[in-house]
Kinemage of the C-alpha trace (Angstrom):
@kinemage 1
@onewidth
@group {chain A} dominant
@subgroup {mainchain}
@vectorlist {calphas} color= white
{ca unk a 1} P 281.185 48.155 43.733
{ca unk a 2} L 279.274 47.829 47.384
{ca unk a 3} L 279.286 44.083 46.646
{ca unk a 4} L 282.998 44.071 46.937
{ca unk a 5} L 282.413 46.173 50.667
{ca unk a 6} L 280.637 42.900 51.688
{ca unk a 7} L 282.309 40.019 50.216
{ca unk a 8} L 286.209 41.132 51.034
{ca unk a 9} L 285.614 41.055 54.535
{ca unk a 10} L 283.453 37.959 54.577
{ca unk a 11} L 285.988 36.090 52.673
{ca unk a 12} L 288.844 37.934 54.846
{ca unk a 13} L 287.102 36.548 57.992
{ca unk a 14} L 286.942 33.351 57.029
{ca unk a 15} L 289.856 32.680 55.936
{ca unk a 16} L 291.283 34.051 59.194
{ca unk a 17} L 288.550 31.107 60.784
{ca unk a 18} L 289.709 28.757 59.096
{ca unk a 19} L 293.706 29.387 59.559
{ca unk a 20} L 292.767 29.674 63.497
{ca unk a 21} L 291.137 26.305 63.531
{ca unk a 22} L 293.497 24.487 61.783
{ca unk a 23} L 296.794 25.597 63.329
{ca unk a 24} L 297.833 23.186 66.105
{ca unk a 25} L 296.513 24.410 69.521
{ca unk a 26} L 300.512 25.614 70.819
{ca unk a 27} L 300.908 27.910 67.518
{ca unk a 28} L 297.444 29.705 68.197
{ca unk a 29} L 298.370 30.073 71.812
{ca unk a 30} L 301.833 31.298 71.024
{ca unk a 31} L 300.386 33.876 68.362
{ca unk a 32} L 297.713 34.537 70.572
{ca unk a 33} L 300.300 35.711 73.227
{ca unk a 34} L 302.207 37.521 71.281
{ca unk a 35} L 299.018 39.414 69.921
{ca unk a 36} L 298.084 40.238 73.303
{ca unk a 37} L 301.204 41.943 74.228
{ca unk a 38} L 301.491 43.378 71.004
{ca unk a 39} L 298.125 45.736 71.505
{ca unk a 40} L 297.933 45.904 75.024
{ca unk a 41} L 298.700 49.700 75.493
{ca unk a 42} L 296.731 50.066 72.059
{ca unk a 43} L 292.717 50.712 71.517
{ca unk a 44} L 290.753 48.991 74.191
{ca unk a 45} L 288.566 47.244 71.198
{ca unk a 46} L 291.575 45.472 69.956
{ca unk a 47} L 292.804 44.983 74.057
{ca unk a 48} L 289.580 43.046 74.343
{ca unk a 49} L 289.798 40.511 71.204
{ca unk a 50} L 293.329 40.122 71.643
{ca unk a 51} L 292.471 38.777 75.219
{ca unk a 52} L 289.729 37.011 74.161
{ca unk a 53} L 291.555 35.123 71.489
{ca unk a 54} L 294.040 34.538 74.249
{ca unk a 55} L 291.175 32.851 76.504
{ca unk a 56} L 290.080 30.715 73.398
{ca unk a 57} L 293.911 29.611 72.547
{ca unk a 58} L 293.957 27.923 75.744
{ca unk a 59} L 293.949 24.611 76.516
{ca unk a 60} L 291.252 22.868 77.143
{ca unk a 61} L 292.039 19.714 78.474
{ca unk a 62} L 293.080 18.547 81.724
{ca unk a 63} L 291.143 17.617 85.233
{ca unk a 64} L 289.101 20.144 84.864
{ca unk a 65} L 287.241 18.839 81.465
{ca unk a 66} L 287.002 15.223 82.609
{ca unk a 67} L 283.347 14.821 84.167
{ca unk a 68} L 284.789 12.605 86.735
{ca unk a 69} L 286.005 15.379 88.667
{ca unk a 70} L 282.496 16.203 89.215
{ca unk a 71} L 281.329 13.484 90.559
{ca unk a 72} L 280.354 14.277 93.676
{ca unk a 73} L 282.161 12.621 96.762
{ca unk a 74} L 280.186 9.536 98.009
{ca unk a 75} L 277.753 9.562 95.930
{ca unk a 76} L 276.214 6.000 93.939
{ca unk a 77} L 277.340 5.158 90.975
{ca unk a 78} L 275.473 2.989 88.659
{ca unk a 79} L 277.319 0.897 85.887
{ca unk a 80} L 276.306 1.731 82.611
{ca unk a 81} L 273.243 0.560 80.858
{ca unk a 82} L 273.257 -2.637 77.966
């Protein structure tokens, strides 16, 4: 009987691993969202993973991912090795 305390929520959490990573980055953010709002007012343990899903959900492209936008200004740049 214990085993089944151990393997339901192993199997539980990664399924839920899996769904996360395969839905298309708008869906988790959307979801993400809505969880957020959802348990705001409720238990601050749930407060905190809702907003940390909510950090993960979001996109991470852009300028700020690109390490050309931390090349620093001026500096020498040699072309790339053959």
């Amino acid at each position: 009987m214990w085993q089944w305390l151990v393997i339901v929520p192993l199997v539980v959490a990664s399924a839920c691993y899996a769904a996360w990573a395969l839905v298309p980055a708008p869906t988790r953010l959307r979801f993400a969202r809505w969880m957020s709002r959802r348990v705001a007012a409720g238990p601050a343990p749930l407060a905190r993973l809702a907003a940390r899903l909510e950090r993960a959900a979001l996109p991470a492209g852009g300028c700020d991912s690109c390490p050309a936008s931390r090349v620093a200004p001026g500096g020498e740049r040699k072309p790339p090795a053959r």
